[in-house]
Backbone bond lengths (Angstrom), bond angles and torsions (degrees), N, CA, C in turn:
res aa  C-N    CA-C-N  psi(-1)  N-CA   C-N-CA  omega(-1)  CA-C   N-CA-C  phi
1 X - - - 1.447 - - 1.526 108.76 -
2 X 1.624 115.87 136.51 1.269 106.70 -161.81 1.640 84.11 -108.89
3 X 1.330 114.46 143.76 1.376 135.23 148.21 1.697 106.08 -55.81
4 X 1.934 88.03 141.20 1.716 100.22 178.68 2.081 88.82 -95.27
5 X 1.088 114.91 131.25 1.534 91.69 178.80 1.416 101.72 -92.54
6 X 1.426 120.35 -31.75 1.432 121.42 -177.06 1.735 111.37 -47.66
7 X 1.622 87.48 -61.94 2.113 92.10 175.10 1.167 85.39 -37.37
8 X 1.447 141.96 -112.81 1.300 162.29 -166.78 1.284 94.66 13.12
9 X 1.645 135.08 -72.92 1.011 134.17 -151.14 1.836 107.90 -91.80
10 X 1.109 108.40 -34.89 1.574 91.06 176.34 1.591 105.66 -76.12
11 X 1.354 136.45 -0.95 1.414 141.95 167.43 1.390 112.03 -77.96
12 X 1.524 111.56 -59.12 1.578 102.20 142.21 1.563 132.92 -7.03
13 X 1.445 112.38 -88.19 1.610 141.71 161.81 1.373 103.65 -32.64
14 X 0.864 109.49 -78.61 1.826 109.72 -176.14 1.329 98.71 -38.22
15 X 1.458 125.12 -60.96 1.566 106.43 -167.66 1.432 125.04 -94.80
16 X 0.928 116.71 1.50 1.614 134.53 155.16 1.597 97.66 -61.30
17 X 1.710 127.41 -61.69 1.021 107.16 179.47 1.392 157.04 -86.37
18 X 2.140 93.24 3.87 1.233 113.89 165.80 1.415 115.20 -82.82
19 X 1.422 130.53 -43.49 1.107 152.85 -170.83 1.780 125.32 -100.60
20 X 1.016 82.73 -34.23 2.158 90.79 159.46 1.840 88.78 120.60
21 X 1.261 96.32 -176.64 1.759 103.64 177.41 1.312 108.51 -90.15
22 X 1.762 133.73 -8.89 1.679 135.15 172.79 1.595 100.40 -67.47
23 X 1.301 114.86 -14.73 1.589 110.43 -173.95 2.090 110.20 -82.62
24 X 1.218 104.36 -22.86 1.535 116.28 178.62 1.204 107.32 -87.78
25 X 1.188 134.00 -23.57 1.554 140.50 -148.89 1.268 89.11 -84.27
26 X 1.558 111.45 152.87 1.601 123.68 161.45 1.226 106.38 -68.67
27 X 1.164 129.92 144.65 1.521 126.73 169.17 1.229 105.83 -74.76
28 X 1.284 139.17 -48.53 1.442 141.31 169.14 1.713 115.84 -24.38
29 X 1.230 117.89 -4.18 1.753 134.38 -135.31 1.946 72.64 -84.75
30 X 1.995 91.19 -78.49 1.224 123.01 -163.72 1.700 110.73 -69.97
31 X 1.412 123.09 18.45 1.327 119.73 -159.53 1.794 91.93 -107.05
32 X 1.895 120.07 128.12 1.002 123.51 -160.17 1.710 108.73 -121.40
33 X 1.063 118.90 170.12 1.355 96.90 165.87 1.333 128.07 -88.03
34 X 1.625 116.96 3.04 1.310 127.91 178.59 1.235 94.48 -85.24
35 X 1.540 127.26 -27.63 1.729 113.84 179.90 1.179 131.06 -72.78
36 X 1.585 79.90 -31.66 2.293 86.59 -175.22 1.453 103.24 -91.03
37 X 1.425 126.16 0.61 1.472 126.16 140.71 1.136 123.23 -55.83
38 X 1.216 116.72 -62.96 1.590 129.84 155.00 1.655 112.48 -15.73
39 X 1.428 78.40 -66.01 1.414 87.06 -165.27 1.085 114.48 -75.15
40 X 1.469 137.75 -22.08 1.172 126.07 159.79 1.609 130.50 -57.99
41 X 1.397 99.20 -55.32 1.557 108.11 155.49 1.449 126.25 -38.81
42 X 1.342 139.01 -45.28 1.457 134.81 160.02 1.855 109.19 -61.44
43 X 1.333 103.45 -39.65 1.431 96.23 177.03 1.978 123.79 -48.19
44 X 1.260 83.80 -58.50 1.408 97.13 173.74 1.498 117.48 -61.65
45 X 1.281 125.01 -29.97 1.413 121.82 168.96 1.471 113.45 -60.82
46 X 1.212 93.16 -42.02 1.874 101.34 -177.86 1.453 114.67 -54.71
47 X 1.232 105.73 -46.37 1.335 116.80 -172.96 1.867 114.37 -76.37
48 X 1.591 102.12 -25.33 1.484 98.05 -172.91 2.018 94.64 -89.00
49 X 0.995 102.79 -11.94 1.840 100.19 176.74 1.294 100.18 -72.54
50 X 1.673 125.14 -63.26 1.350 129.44 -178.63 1.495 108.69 -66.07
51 X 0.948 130.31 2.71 1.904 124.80 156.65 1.476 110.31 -83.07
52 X 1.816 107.97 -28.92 1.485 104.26 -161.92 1.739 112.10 -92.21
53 X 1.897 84.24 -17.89 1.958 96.01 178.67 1.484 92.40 -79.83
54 X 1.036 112.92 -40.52 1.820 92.54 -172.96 1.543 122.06 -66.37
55 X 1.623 110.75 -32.89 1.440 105.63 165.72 1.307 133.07 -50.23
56 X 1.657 114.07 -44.54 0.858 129.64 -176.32 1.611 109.64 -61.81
57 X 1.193 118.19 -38.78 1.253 130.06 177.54 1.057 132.12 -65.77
58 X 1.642 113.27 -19.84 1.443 123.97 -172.54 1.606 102.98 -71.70
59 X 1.260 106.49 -176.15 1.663 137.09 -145.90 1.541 85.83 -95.93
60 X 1.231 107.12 144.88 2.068 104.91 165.11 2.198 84.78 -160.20
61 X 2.033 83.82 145.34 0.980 97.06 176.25 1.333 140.81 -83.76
62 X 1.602 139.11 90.63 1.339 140.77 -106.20 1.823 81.39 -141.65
63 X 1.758 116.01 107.85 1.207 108.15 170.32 1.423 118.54 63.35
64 X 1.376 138.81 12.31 1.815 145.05 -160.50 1.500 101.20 54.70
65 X 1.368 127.87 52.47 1.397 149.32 140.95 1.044 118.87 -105.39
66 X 1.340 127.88 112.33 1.871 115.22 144.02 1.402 119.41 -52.05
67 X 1.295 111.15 138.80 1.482 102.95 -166.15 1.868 105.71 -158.41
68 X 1.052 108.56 132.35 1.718 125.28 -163.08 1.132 78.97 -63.34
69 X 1.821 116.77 135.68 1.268 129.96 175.72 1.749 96.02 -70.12
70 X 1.167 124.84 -45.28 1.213 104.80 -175.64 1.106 135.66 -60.41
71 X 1.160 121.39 -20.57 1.706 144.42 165.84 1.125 98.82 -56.82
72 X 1.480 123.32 -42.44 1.801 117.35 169.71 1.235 142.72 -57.86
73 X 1.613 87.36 -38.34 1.670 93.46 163.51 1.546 134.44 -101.53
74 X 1.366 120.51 19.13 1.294 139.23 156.14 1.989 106.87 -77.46
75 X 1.588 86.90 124.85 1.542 80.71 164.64 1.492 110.80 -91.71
76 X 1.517 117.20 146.49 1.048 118.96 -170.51 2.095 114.39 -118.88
77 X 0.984 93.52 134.93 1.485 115.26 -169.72 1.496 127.21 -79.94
78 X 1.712 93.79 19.36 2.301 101.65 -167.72 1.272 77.80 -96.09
79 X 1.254 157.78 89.24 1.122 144.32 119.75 1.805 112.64 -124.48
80 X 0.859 117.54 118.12 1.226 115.61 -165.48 1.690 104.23 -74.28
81 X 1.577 116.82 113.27 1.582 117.05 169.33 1.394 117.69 -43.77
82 X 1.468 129.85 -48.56 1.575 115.81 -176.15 1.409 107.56 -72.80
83 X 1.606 137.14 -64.70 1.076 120.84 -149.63 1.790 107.40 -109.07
84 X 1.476 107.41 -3.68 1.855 110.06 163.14 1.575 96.32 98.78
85 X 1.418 135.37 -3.89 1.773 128.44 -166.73 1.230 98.85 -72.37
86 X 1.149 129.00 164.15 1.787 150.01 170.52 1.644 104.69 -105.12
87 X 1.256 123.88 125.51 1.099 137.09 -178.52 1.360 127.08 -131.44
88 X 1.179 117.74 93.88 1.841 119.77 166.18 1.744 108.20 -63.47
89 X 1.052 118.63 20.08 1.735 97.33 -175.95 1.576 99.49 -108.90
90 X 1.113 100.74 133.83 1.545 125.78 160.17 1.813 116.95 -28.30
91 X 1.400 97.34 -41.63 1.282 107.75 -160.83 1.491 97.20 -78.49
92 X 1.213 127.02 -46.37 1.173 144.21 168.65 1.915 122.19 -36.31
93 X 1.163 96.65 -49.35 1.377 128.99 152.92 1.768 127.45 -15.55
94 X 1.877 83.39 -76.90 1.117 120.84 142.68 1.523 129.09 4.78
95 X 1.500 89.19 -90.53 1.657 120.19 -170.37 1.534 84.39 -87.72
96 X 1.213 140.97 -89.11 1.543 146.11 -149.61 1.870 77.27 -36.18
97 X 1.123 157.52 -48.75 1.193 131.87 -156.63 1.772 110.69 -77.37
98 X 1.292 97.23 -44.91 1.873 113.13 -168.00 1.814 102.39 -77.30
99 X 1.367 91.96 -55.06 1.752 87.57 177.39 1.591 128.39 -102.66
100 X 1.234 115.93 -12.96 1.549 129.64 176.73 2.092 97.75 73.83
101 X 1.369 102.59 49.81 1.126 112.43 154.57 1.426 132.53 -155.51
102 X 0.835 132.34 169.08 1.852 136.61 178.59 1.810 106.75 -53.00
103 X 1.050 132.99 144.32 1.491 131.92 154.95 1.953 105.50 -19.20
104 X 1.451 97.13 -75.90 1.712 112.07 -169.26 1.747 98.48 -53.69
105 X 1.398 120.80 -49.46 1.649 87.02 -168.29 1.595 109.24 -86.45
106 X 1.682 111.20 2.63 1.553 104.65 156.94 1.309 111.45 -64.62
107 X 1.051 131.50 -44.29 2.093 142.30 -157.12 2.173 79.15 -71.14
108 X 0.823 105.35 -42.46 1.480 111.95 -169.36 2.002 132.12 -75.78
109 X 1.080 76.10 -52.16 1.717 89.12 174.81 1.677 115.73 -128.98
110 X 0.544 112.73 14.33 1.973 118.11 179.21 1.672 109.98 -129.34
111 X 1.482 125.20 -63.42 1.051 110.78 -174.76 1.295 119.34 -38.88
112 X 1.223 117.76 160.92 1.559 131.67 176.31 1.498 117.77 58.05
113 X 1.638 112.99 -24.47 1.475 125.85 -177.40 1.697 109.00 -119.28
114 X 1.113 105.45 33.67 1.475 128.66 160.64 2.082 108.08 -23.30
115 X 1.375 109.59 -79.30 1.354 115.79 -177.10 1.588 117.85 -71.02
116 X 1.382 113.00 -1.40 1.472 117.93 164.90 1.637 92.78 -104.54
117 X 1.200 161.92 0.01 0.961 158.09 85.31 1.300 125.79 21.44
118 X 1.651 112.67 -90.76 1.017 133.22 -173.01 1.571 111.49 -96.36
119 X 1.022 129.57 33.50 1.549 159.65 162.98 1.845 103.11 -100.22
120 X 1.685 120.02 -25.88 0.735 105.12 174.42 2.086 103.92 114.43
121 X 0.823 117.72 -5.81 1.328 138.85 -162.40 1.752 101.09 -80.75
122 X 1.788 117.84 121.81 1.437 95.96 -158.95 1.508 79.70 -154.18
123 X 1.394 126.86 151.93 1.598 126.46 -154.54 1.848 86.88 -110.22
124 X 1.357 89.44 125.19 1.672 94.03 149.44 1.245 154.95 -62.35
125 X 1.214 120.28 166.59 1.425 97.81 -164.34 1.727 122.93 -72.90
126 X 1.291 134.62 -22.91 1.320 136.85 129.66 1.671 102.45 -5.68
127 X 1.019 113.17 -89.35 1.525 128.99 -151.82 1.299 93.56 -41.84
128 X 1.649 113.82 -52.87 1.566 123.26 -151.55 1.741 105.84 -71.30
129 X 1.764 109.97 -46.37 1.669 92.08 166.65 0.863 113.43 -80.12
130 X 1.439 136.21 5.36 1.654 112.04 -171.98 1.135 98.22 -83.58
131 X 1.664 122.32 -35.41 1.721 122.97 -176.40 1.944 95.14 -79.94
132 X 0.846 125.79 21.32 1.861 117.73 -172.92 1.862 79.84 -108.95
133 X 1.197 129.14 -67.21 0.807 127.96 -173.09 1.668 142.95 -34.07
């Protein structure tokens, strides 16, 4: 197959003059040995971050669970401070953020008494089984 060299060169031209003459250039042109130092040096950083995200990431055996190390080192907030329950619900979530309690001991001790609440006002443990009961 024979090459058109002319196409070649006004294809050249055209994009030299849409795009400038750095767009025709070999990249190899501008390539130094201070760069591919460079560039080695960022390489290796890259690679020692992505060795250290993946460690961190790996699996560890937590209770006869595999379990995302990072999940380990987050403290986690499903335990409700007034009455001690564990909660997967969303709703729960919720409240544990605004009031620092479960849904139920909001429905229970916060509604309606909001500013005796947030005054700091928090039911003892009496209170809490006598209403469990």
């Amino acid at each position: 197959m024979k090459k058109d060299l002319n196409w070649i060169a006004k294809l050249e031209k055209a994009i030299a003059e849409k795009y400038g003459f750095e767009a025709i250039e070999n990249p190899k042109k501008h390539w130094t040995p201070e760069k591919e130092e460079k560039h080695q040096k960022e390489t290796e950083e890259f690679y020692r971050r992505k060795y250290f995200k993946d460690t961190k990431s790996s699996k560890e055996n937590y209770k006869g669970f595999l379990i995302n190390k990072k999940l380990l080192t987050r403290e986690s907030d499903r335990n409700c401070p007034v009455c001690g329950s564990y909660s997967f619900s969303a709703q729960d979530d919720l409240y544990m953020q605004r009031y620092k309690c479960c849904f139920s001991c909001y429905v229970t001790w916060v509604e309606d008494r909001e500013a005796r609440w947030n005054s700091g006002w928090r039911p003892n443990k009496e209170q809490i089984d006598g209403n469990n009961t």
